[in-house]
C-alpha positions in Angstrom: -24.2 -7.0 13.1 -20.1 -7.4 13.8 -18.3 -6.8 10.3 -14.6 -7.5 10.1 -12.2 -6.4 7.1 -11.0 -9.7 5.5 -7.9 -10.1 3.1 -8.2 -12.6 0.6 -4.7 -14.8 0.9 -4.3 -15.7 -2.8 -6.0 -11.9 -4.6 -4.4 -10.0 -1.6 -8.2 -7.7 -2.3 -10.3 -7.1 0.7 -14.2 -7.8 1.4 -16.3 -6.9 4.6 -16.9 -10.0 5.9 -19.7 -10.8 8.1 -20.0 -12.3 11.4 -21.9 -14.5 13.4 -23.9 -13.4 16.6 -21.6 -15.7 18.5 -18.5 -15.0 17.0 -15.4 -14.0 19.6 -12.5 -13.0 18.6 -10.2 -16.4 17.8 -13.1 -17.9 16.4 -12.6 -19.8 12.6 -13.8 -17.5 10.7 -16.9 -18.2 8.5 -16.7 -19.0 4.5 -19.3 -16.2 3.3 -19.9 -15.2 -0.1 -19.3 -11.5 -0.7 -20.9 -9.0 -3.0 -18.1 -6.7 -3.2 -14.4 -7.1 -3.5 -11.9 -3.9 -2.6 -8.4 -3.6 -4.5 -6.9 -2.2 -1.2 -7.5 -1.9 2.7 -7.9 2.0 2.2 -10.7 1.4 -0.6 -12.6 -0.9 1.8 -12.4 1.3 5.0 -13.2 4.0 2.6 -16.5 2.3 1.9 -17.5 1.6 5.5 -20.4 4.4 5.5 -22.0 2.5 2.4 -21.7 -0.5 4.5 -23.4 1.5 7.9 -26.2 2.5 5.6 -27.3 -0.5 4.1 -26.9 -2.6 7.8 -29.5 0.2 9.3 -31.7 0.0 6.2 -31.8 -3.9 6.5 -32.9 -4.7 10.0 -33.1 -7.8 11.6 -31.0 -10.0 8.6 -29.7 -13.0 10.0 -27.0 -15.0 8.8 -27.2 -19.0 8.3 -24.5 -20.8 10.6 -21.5 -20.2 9.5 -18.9 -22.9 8.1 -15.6 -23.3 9.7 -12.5 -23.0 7.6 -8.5 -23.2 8.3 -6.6 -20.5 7.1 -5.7 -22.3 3.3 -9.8 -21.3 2.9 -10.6 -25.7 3.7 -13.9 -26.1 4.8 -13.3 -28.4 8.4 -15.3 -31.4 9.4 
């Protein structure tokens, strides 16, 4: 599974943000609920090994299609 570091516009606090199977880079990209929420780029990157060990001890998760949204966060028709 692809993972990209996302930075919330409005909080300025950063999630890992899954992506699609299909997903190139210039793509929308998806509006996904996140579990955890990182004060600063450092504390996220610093947390990638948590996120490498939970992705190999949860094989084969899937994620539903993703919804398209601009960059103001708008979900697009």
């Amino acid at each position: 599974m692809k993972y990209t570091i996302y930075e919330d516009p409005l909080t300025h606090k950063f999630a890992f943000l899954p992506l699609p199977s299909r997903f190139v880079e210039g793509d929308k990209l998806p509006l996904v609920a996140t579990d955890r929420w990182f004060g600063s780029r450092v504390e996220a990157i610093a947390a990638l090994p948590e996120l490498f060990d939970r992705d190999e001890s949860e094989p084969g998760i899937e994620l539903p299609e993703a919804v398209q949204v601009d960059d103001a966060g708008r979900q697009l028709p």
